[in-house]
Structure formats: C-alpha cells, structure tokens
C-alpha positions as CSV (number, residue, x, y, z in Angstrom):
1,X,188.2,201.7,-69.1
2,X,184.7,201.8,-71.4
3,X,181.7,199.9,-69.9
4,X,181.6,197.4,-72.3
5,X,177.5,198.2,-72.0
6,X,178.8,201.4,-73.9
7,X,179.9,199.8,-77.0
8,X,176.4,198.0,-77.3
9,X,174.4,201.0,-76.8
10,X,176.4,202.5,-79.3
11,X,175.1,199.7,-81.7
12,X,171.8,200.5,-81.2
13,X,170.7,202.3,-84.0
14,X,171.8,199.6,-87.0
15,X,170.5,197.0,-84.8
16,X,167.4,198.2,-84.5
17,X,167.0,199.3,-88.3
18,X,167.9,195.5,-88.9
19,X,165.1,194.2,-86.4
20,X,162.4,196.9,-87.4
21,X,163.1,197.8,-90.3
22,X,162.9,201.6,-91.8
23,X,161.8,204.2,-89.0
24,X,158.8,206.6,-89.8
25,X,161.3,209.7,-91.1
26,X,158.0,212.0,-90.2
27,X,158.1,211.2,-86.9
28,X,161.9,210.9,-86.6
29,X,164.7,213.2,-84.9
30,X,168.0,213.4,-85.3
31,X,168.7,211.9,-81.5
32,X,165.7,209.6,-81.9
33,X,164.0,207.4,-83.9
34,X,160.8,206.4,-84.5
35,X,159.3,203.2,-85.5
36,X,155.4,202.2,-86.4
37,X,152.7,204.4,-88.3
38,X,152.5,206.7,-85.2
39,X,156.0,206.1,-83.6
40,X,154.9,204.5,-80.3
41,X,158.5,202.5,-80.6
42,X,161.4,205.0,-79.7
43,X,165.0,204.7,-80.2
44,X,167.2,207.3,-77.9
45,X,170.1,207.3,-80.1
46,X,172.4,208.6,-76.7
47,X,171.5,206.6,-74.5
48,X,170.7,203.8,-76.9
49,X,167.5,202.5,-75.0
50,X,164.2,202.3,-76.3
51,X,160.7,202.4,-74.9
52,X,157.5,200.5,-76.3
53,X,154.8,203.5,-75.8
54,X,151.7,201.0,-77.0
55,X,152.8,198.7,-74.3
56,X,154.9,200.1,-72.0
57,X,158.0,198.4,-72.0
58,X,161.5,199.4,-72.6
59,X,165.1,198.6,-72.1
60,X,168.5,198.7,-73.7
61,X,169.9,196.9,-76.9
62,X,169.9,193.2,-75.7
63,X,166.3,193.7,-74.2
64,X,165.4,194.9,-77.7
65,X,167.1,191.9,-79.2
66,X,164.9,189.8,-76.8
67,X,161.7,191.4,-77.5
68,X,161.7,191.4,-80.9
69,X,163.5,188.2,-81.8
70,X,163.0,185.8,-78.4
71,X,166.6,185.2,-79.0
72,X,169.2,185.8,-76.5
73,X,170.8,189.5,-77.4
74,X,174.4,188.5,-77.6
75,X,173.8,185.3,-79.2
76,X,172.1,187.1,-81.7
77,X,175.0,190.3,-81.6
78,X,177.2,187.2,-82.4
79,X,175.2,185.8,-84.9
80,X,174.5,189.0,-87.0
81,X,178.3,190.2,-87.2
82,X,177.7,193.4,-85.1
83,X,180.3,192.0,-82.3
84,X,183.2,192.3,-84.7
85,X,181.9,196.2,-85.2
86,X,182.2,197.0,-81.7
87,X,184.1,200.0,-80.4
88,X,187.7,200.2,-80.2
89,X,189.3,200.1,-76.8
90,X,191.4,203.0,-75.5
91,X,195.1,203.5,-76.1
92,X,197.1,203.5,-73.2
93,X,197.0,207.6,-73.3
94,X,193.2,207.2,-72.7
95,X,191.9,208.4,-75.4
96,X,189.7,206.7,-77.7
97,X,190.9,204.7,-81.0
98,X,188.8,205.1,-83.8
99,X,185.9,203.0,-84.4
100,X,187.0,200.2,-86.9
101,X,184.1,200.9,-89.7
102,X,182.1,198.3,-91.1
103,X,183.2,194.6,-92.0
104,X,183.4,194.4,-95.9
105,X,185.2,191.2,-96.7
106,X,185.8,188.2,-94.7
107,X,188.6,186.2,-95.5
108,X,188.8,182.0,-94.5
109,X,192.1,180.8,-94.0
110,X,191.8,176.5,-93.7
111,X,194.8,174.1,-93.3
112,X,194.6,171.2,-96.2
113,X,191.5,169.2,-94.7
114,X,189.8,172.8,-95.1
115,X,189.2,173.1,-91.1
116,X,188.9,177.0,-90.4
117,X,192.5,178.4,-88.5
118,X,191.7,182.1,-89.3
119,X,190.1,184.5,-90.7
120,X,190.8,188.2,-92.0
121,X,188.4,191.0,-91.9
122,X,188.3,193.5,-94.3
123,X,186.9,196.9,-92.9
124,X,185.9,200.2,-94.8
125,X,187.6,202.8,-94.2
126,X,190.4,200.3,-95.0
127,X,192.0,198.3,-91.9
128,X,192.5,194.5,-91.3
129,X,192.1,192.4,-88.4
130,X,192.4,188.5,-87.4
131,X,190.6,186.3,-85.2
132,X,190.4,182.9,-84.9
133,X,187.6,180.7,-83.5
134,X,187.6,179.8,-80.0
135,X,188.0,176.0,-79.9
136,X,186.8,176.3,-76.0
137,X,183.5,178.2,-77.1
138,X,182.2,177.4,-80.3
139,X,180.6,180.6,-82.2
140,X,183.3,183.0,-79.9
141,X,186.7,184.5,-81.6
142,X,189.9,185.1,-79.9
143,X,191.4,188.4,-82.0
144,X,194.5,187.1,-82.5
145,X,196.7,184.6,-84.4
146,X,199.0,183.6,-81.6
147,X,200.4,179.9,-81.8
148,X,198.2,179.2,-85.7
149,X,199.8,177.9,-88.7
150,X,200.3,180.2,-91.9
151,X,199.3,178.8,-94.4
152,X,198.2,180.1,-97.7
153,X,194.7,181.6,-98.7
154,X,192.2,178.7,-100.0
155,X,195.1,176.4,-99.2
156,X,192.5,173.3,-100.3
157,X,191.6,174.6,-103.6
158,X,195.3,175.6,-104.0
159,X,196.3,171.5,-103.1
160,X,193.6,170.5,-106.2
161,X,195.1,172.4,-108.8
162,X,198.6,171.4,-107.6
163,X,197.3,168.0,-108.2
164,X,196.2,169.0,-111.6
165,X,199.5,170.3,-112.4
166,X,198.4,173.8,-112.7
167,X,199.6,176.5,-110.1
168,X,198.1,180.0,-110.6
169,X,199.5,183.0,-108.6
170,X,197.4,185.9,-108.3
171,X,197.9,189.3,-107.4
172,X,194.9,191.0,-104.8
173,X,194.2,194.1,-107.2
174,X,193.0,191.2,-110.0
175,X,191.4,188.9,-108.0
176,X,187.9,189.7,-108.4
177,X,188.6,189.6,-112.0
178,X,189.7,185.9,-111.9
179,X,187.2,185.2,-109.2
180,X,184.4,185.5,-111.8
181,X,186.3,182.9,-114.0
182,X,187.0,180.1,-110.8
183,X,190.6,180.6,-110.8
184,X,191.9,180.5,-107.3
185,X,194.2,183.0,-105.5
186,X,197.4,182.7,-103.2
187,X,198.1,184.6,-100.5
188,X,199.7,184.1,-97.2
189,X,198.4,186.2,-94.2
C-alpha cells in the first residue's frame, strides 16, 4: 500500500510551477528546481520538499500550498484539480497502475432540474473516469456511479429543444463542430 503522502509529493513539481511561476532554468537541475533571481527557493523533485534558503523554512507540498497561498493545502489540491491527477493505486499483484495523465475534458451529467449526478473525465493519454459529488462533503467526489441515475448528456438543454419540437442526435467525433453552432449533443454515460 502507497503512503498516500507519496502521491502528493509526486505532485510537487506542477504545483509549484502553478504557485511560483517559471523556475530560473540557469539555476535549475534536472532533480531540482529553482525559483527567484538567485534560486534561494528549491524544489527536490524526489523527495518533493522544498526549502526557503532567504528565510529558512521548508517543508513538503501542502506546507508549500500554505506558505504561498495561506490556504489550506488540500483545500487548495481540491480546488485546483490536482486531486483527480493523483497516482493510481496498485493492482492486487502489487505493482503500480499507470498514472492516469492529465484531465482534458470534464463532462456534467444533471437530471432535468440541471442538479449535478456525475461527471466524466476525459484524460490524455486517453482513459475515462466517473465521480460524483459527495452529498455528505460538499467540494469531495466519491469515484464511482453506484446507485445514480443515467440519464443523458445535457439532459436540460436536451428537455428545451424537445419542447421546441426539435431533437438533434449527435455523434462524439462531430461534436465540437456543432458545439461552435449551439446545437446540443446526446449521449448516455
């Protein structure tokens, strides 16, 4: 079983290009990264800690989060979509699945009052996955789809043009064609 510490660290260096922008390349190393015009902020890509030379402090990703932003570091993992990239667990064999890539496309799926039951995300290389919100924990996902409706892709808009009396059906490899001209797709999950 992975320390789920691990899959944080292993976050660390897109986290900390989002907080602190570019690092100085000059000053840079393959296994660490440095930030400011002389580098006094390090990144050890291993271990994914960092250490504040101008003022002496250090720590791992969520102490990073908090230094930089005053924000909690999970809330903020949460709220910047790096929780959905965490690592994948083991198989049962004990070796490691594949890292699941980077989210490209999120996908709502809403029952007719447009409440959120789902949603599917779209990762590059391409894989799927489903979660649905945790009604116990707002801002939290459960990754599954146990015991939610199916219901058709922008089931709402779908309802208004029933009630015009016109009923496209789309195929995926057009949509973002007819996206550009409003027209709605179907799909079921």
């Amino acid at each position: 079983m992975t320390d789920p510490r691990d899959d944080i660290a292993r976050q660390m260096e897109p986290i900390a290009r989002r907080l602190l922008g570019e690092p100085n390349e000059a000053l840079s190393s393959e296994g660490e990264l440095r930030f400011g015009n002389h580098g006094s902020m390090a990144i050890n890509l291993q271990t994914g800690c960092w250490f504040d030379h101008e003022r002496g402090v250090g720590g791992g990703v969520l102490a990073l989060i908090k230094d930089v932003t005053g924000v909690d570091g999970r809330t903020w993992i949460e709220r910047n979509g790096f929780e959905a990239e965490r690592a994948a667990p083991r198989k049962a064999n004990g070796r490691q699945r594949a890292p699941l890539g980077k989210i490209v496309a999120t996908y709502p799926y809403r029952d007719a009052n447009g409440e959120l039951l789902f949603e599917v995300l779209r990762y590059s290389p391409k894989n799927f996955r489903q979660r649905r919100p945790d009604r116990n924990s707002p801002g939290k996902w459960i990754w599954d789809v146990e015991g939610v409706p199916r219901v058709p892709y922008r089931l709402p808009e779908l309802n208004e043009q029933i009630e015009l009396e016109h009923f496209p059906i789309t195929l995926r490899r057009n949509q973002p064609r007819r996206d550009n001209f409003g027209i709605p797709r179907v799909r079921s999950a």
